[in-house]
TORKOL-193519 format. One record per residue (C-alpha): x, y, z; residue in three letters. Coordinates in steps of 0.5 Angstrom, whole numbers, m for minus. Each point is the difference from the previous one (the first is absolute). Example, Ala and Ser with C-alpha at 12.3 -4.5 7.8 and 13.67 -1.06 7.14 Angstrom:
2
<site east="25" north="m9" up="16" residu="ALA"/>
<site east="2" north="7" up="m2" residu="SER"/>
***
This chain:
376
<site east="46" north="29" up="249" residu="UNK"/>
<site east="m1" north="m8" up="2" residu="UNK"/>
<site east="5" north="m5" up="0" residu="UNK"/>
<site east="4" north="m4" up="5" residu="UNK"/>
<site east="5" north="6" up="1" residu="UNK"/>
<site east="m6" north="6" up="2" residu="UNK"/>
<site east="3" north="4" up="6" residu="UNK"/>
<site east="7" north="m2" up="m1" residu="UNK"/>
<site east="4" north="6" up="m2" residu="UNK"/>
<site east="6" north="0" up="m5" residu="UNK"/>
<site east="5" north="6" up="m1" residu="UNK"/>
<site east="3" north="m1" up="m6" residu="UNK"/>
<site east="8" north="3" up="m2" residu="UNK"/>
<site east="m1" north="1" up="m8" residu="UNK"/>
<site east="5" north="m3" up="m4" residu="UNK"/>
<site east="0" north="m6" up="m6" residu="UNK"/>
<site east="0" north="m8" up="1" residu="UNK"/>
<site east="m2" north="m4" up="5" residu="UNK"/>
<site east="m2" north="6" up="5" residu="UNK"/>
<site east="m6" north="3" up="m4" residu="UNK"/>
<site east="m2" north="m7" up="m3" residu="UNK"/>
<site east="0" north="m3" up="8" residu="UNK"/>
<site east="m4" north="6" up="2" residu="UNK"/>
<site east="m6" north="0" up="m7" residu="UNK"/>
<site east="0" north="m7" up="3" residu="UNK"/>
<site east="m3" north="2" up="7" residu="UNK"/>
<site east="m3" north="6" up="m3" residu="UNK"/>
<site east="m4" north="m6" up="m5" residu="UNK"/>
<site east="m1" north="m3" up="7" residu="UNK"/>
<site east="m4" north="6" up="5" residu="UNK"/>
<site east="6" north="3" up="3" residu="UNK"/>
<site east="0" north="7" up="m1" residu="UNK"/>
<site east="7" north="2" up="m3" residu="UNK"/>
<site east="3" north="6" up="0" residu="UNK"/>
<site east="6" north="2" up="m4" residu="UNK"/>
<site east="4" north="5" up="1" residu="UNK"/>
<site east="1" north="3" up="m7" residu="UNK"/>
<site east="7" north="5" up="m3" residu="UNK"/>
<site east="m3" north="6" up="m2" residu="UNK"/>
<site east="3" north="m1" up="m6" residu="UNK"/>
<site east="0" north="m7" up="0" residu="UNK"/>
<site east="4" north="m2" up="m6" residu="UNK"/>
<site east="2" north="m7" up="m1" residu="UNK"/>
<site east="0" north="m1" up="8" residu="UNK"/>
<site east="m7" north="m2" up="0" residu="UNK"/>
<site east="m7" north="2" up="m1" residu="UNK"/>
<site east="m1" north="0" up="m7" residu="UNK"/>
<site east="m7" north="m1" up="m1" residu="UNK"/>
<site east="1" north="m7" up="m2" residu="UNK"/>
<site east="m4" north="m6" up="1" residu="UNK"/>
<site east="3" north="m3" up="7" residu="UNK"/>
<site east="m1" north="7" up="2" residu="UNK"/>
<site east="m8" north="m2" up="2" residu="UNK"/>
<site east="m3" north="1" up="6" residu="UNK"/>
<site east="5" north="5" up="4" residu="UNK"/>
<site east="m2" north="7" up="3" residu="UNK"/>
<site east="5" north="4" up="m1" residu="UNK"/>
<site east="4" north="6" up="3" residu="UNK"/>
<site east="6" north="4" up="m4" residu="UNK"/>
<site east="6" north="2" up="4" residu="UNK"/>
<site east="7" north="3" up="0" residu="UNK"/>
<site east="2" north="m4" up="5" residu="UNK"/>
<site east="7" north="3" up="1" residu="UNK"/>
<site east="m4" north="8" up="1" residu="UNK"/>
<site east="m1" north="2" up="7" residu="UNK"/>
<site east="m6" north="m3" up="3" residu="UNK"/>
<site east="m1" north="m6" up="m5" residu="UNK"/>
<site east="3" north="m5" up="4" residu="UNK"/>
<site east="m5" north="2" up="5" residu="UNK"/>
<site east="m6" north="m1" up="m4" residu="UNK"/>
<site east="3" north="m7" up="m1" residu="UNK"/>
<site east="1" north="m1" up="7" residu="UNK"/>
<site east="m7" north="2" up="1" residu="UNK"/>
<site east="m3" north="m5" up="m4" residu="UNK"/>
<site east="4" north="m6" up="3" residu="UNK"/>
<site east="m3" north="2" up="6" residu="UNK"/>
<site east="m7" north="m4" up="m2" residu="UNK"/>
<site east="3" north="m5" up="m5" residu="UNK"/>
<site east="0" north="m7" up="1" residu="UNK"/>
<site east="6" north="m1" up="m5" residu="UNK"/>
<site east="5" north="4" up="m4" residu="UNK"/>
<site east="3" north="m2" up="m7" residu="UNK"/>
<site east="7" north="3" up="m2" residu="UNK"/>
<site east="5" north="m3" up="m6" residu="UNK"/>
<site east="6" north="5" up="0" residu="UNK"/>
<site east="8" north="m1" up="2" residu="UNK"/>
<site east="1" north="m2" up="7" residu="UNK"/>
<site east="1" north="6" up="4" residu="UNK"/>
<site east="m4" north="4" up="m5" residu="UNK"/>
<site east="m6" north="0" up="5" residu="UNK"/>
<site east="4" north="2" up="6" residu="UNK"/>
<site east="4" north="6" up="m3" residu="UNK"/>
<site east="m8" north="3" up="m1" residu="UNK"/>
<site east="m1" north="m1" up="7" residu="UNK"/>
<site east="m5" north="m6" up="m1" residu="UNK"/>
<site east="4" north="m7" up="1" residu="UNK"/>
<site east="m3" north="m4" up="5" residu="UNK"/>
<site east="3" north="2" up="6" residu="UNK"/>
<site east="m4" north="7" up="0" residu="UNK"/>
<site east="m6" north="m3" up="m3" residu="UNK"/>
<site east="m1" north="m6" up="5" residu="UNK"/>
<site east="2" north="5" up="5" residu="UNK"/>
<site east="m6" north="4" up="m1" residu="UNK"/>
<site east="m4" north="m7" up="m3" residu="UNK"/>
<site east="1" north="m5" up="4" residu="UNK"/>
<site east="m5" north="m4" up="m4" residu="UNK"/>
<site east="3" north="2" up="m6" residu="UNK"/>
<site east="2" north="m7" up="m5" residu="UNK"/>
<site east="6" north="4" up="m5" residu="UNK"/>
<site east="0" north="m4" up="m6" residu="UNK"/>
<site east="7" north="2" up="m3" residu="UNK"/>
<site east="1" north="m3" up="m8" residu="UNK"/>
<site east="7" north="0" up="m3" residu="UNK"/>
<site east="3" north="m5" up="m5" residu="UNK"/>
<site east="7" north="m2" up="4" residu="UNK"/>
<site east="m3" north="1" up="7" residu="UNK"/>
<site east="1" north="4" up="5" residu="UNK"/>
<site east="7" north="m2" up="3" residu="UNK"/>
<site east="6" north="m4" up="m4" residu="UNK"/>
<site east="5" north="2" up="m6" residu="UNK"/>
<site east="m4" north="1" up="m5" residu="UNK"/>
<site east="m6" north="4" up="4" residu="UNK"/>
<site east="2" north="7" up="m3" residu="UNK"/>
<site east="1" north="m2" up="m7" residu="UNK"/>
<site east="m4" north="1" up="m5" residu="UNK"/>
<site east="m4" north="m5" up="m4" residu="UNK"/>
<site east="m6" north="m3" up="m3" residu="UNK"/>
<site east="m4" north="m6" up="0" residu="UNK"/>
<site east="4" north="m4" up="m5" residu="UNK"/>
<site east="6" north="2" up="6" residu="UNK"/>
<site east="m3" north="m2" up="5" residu="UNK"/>
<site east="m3" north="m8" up="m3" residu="UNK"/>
<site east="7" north="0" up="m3" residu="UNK"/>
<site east="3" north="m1" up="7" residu="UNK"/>
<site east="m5" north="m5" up="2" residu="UNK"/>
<site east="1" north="m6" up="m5" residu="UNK"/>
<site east="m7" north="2" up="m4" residu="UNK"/>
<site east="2" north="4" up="m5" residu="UNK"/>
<site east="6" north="m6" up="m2" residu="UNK"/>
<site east="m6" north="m5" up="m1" residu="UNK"/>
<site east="m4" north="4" up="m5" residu="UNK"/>
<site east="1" north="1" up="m8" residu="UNK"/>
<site east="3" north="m6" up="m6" residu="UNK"/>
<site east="6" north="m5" up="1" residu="UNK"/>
<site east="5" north="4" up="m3" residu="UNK"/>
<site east="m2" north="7" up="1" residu="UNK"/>
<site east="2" north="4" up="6" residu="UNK"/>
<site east="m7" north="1" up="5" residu="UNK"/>
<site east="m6" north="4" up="m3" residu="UNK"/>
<site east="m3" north="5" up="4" residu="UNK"/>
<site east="m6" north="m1" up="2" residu="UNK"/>
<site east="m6" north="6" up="1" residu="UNK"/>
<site east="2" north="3" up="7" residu="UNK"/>
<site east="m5" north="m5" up="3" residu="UNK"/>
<site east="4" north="m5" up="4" residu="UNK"/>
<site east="4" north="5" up="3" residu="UNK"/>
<site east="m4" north="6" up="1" residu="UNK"/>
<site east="m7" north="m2" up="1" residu="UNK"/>
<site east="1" north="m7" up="2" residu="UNK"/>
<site east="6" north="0" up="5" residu="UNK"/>
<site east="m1" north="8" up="1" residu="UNK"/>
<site east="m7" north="3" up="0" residu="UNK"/>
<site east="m4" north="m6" up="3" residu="UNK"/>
<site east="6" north="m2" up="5" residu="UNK"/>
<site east="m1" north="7" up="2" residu="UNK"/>
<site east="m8" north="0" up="0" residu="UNK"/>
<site east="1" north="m8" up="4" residu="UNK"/>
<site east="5" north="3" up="5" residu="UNK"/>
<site east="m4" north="7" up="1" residu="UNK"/>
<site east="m6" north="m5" up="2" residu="UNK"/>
<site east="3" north="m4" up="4" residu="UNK"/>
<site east="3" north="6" up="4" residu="UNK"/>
<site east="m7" north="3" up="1" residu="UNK"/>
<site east="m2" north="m7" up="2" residu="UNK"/>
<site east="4" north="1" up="6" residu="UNK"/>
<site east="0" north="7" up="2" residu="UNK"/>
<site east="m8" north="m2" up="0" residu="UNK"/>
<site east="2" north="m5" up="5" residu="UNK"/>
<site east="7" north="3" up="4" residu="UNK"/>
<site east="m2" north="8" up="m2" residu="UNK"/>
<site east="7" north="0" up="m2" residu="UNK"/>
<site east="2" north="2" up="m7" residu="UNK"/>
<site east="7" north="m2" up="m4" residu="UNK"/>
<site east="4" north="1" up="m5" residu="UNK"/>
<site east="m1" north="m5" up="m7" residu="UNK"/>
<site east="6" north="m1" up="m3" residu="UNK"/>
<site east="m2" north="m2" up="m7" residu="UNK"/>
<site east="5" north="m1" up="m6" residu="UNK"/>
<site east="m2" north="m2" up="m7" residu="UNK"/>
<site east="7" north="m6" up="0" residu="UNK"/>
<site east="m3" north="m2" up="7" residu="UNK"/>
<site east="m7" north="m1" up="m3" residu="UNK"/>
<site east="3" north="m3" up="m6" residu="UNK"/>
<site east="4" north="m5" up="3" residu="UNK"/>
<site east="m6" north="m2" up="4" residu="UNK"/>
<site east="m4" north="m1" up="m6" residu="UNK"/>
<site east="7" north="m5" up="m3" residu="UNK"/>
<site east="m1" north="m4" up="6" residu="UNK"/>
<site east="m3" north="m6" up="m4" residu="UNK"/>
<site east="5" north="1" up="m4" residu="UNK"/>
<site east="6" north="0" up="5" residu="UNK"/>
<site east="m3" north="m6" up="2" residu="UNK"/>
<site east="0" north="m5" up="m6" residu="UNK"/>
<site east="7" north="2" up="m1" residu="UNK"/>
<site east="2" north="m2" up="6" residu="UNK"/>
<site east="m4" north="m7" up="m1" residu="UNK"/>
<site east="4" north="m1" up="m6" residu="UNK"/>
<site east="m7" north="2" up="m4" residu="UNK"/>
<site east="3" north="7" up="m3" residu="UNK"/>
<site east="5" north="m1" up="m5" residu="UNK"/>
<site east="3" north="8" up="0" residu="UNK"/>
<site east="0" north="0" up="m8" residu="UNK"/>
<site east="m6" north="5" up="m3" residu="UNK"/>
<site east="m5" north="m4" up="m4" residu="UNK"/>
<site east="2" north="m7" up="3" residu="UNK"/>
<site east="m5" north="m1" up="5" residu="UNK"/>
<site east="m8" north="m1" up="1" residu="UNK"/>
<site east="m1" north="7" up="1" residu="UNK"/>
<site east="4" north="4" up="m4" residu="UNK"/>
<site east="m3" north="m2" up="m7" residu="UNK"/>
<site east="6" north="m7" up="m1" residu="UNK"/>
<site east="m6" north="m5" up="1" residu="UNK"/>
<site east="m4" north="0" up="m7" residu="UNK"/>
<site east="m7" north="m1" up="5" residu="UNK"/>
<site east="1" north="7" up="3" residu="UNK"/>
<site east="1" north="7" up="m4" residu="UNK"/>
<site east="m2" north="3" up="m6" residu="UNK"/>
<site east="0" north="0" up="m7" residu="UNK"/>
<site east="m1" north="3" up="m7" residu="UNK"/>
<site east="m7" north="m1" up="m5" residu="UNK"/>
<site east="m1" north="1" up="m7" residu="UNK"/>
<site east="m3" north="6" up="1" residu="UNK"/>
<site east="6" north="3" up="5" residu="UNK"/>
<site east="m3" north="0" up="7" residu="UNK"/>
<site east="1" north="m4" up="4" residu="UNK"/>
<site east="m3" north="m5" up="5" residu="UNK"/>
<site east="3" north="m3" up="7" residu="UNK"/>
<site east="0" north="m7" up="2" residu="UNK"/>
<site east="1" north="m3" up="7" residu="UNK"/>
<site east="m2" north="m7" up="0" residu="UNK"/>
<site east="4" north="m2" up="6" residu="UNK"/>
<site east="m4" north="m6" up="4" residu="UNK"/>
<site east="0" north="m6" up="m5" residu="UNK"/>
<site east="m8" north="0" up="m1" residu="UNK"/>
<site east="0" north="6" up="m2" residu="UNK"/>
<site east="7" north="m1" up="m4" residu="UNK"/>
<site east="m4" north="m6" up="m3" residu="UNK"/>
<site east="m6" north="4" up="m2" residu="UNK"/>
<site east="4" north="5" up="m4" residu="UNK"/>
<site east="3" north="m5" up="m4" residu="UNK"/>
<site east="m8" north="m3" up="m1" residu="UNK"/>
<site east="m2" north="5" up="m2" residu="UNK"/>
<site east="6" north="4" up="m5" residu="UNK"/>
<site east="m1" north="m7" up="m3" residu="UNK"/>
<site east="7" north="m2" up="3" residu="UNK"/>
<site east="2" north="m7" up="m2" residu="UNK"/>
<site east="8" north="0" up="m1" residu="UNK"/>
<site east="2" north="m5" up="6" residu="UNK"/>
<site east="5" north="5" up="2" residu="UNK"/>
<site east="m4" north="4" up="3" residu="UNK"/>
<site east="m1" north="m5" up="5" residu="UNK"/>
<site east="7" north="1" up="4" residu="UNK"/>
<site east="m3" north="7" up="3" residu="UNK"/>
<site east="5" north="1" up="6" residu="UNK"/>
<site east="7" north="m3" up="m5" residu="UNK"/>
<site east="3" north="6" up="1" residu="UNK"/>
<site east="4" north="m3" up="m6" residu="UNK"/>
<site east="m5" north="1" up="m5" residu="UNK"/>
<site east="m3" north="7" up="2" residu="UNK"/>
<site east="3" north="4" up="m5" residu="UNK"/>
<site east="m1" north="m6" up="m6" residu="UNK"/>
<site east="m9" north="0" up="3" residu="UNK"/>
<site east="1" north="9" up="0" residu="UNK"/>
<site east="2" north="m1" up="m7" residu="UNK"/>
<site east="m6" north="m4" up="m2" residu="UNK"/>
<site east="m6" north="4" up="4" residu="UNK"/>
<site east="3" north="6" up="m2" residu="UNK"/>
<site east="m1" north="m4" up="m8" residu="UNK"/>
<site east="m7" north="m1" up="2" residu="UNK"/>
<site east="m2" north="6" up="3" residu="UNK"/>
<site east="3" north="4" up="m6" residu="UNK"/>
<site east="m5" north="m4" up="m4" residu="UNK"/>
<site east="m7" north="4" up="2" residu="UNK"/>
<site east="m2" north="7" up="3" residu="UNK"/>
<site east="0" north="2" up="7" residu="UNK"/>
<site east="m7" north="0" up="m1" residu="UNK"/>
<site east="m1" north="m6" up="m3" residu="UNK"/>
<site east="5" north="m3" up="6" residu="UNK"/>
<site east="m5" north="3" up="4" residu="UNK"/>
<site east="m7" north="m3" up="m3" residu="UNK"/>
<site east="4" north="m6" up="2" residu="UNK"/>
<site east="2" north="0" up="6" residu="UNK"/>
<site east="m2" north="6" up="5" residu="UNK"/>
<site east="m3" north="m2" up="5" residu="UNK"/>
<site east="1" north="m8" up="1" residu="UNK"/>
<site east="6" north="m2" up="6" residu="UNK"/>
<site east="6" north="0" up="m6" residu="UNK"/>
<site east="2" north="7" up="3" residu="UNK"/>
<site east="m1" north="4" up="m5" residu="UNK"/>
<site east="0" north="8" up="m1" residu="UNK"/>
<site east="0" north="5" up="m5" residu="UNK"/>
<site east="6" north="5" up="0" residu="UNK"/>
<site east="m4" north="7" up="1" residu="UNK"/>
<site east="3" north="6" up="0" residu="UNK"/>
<site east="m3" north="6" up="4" residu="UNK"/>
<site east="m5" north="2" up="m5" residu="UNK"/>
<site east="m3" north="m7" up="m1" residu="UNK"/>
<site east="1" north="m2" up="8" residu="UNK"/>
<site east="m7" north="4" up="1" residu="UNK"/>
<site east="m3" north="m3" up="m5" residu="UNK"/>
<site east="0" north="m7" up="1" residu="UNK"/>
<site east="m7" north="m3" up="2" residu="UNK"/>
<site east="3" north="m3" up="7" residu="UNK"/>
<site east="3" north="7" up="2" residu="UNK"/>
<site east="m7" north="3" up="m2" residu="UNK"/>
<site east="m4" north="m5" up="3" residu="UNK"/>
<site east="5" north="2" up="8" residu="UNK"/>
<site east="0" north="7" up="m2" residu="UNK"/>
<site east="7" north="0" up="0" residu="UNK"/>
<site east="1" north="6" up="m3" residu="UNK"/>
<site east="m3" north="6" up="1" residu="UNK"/>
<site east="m1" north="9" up="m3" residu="UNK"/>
<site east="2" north="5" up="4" residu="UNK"/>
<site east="1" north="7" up="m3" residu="UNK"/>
<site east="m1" north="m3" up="m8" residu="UNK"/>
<site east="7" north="m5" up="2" residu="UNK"/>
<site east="m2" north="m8" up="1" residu="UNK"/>
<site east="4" north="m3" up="5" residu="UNK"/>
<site east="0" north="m6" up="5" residu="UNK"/>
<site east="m4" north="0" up="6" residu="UNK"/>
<site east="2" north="0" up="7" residu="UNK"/>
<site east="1" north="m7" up="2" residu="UNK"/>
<site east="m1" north="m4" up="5" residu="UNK"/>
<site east="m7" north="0" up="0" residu="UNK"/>
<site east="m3" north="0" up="6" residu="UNK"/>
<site east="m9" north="m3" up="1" residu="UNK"/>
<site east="m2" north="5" up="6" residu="UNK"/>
<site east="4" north="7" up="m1" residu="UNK"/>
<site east="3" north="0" up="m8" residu="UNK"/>
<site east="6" north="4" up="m2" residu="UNK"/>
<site east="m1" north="7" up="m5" residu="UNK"/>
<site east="3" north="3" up="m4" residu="UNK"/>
<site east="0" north="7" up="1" residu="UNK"/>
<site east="1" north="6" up="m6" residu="UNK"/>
<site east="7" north="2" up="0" residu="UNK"/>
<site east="1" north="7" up="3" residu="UNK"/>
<site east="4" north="6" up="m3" residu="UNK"/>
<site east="6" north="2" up="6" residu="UNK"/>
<site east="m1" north="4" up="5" residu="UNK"/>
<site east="m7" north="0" up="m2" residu="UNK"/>
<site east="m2" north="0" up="8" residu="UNK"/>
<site east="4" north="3" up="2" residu="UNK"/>
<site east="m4" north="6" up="5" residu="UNK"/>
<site east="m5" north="m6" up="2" residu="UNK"/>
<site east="5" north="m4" up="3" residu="UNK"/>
<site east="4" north="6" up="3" residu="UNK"/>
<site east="m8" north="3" up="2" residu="UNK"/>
<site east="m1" north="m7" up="3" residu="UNK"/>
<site east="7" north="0" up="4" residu="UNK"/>
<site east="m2" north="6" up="3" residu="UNK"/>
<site east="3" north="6" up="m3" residu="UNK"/>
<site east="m3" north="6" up="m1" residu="UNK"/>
<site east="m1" north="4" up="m6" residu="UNK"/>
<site east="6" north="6" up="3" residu="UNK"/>
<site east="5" north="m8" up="1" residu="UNK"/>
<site east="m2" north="m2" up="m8" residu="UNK"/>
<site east="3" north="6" up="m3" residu="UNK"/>
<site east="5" north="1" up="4" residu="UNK"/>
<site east="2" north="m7" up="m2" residu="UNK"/>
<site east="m2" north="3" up="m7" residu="UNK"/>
<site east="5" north="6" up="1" residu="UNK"/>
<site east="6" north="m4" up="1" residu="UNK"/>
<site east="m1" north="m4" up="m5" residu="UNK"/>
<site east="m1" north="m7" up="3" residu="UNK"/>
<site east="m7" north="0" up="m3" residu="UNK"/>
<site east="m2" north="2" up="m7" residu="UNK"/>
***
């Protein structure tokens, strides 16, 4: 397997979330990645789905007797280990840090929660929507008079969680590749989250925010920036923010009406809303297309998931790809020399004995294992 990440080796605590979309990242990557999956493993994790790609994967009990061992084992030769529990649920398996390090010294242990590992809140549970509600992101999304609207679970979970935890297991690996020392990444979804809403702590501080939804640039108050309704009742999105692209948005709508001209008067946003909502309701999304994809008015169509795949832009890249029957996006960022892959999803536990064959354990050590109950 090439790939900027060949001859790293990731061991893999299956769970939901960030965790396994972090780990299908370095997988997509080269790093062989191990996932350490349930017998039975339910709605926890390894369920066959799309961001399950390019694992192997071994199934334990890990609370039978030898199990925890197996894991140990395999940390031995890792580069990095992903975990998303509870804190503390690592240390009661007998697999926290300490332990792990211990045997490990190089060893970068990414750990994954939504509150982080300390503070009042880091037993409670909680989704992605929690954790951006903490962080000032959520309060900015969704209509003026309406409460917030919940976006899909990428601001949080993949964007301040997953890729987080991808960044900070990397630059421990940078490190422990200079220091030989490993650590302990402390990644939360509110922390990464809130890094993301920088910008955005800034202009408020700047007197640029106003702190009401749908009243800034951003944040679908100015009528240059956000989406609207066609004829046929799909939509477009518009972001001509620069004023040469401001200008030939109206040029080329045909936009002649003198208020147009007061682009940045907050004032007018929601007269200039009305009127380019008029006007774009006056013809089909295609038809807006025809007209304006591809020129500098900053335009798009809105595609849903089905029609993303299809667009002559996303075809032309190879943005999305087939595995197993499924059309999914394909492993990004794209690299010149050594390319990701998107390798086939596997079934859990499906190396189960080839991974114990290559720690090391004889035929009489898998089936006491078996006897136990630690492997199927």
């Amino acid at each position: 397997m090439a790939g900027p990440l060949n001859g790293f080796t990731v061991v893999e605590m299956a769970g939901i979330g960030p965790s396994p979309f972090c780990a299908m990242m370095l997988a997509d990557m080269g790093a062989d990645v191990i996932r350490i999956d349930r017998l039975t493993p339910g709605f926890l994790g390894g369920g066959g789905t799309i961001i399950d790609r390019g694992r192997r994967t071994i199934a334990l009990d890990i609370k039978k007797p030898g199990a925890a061992d197996v894991v140990l084992r395999l940390l031995d030769k890792a580069d990095a280990l992903l975990e998303g529990f509870r804190p503390g649920v690592m240390e009661r398996l007998g697999l926290g840090p300490e332990a792990c390090l211990a045997r490990n010294p190089r060893l970068v242990y990414g750990r994954m929660t939504g509150w982080g590992q300390d503070g009042p809140l880091a037993q409670a549970a909680g989704h992605d929507l929690n954790y951006i509600a903490l962080t000032g992101a959520l309060h900015a999304m969704g209509q003026a008079g309406h409460p917030p609207a919940p976006p899909l679970h990428l601001v949080g979970d993949m964007g301040g969680g997953a890729m987080m935890l991808a960044f900070g297991v990397l630059c421990g690996l940078l490190e422990a590749g200079r220091t030989g020392k490993g650590q302990v990444v402390d990644a939360a979804i509110c922390d990464g989250a809130s890094l993301l809403a920088s910008a955005y702590h800034g202009k408020l501080r700047s007197g640029d925010w106003i702190n009401r939804r749908q009243s800034n640039m951003l944040d679908g108050g100015a009528h240059f920036y956000g989406c609207y309704t066609c004829a046929d009742g799909r939509y477009v999105s518009i972001g001509a923010i620069e004023p040469q692209f401001y200008r030939q948005l109206l040029e080329l709508c045909g936009i002649e009406d003198p208020d147009f001209e007061r682009q940045w008067d907050r004032a007018q946003w929601p007269l200039l809303r009305g009127k380019l909502e008029r006007l774009i309701a006056s013809r089909t999304r295609d038809q807006w297309c025809a007209l304006l994809e591809g020129t500098d008015a900053c335009f798009a169509p809105v595609l849903d998931f089905e029609e993303a795949p299809r667009h002559p832009h996303n075809q032309a890249r190879g943005g999305f790809i087939e595995t197993g029957g499924v059309v999914h996006p394909a492993p990004a960022p794209r690299f010149s020399r050594t390319p990701g892959q998107a390798r086939p999803v596997p079934a859990p536990g499906e190396h189960t004995e080839t991974l114990l064959a290559e720690l090391g354990f004889a035929d009489a050590d898998i089936r006491a294992l078996r006897e136990r109950g630690a492997i199927a």
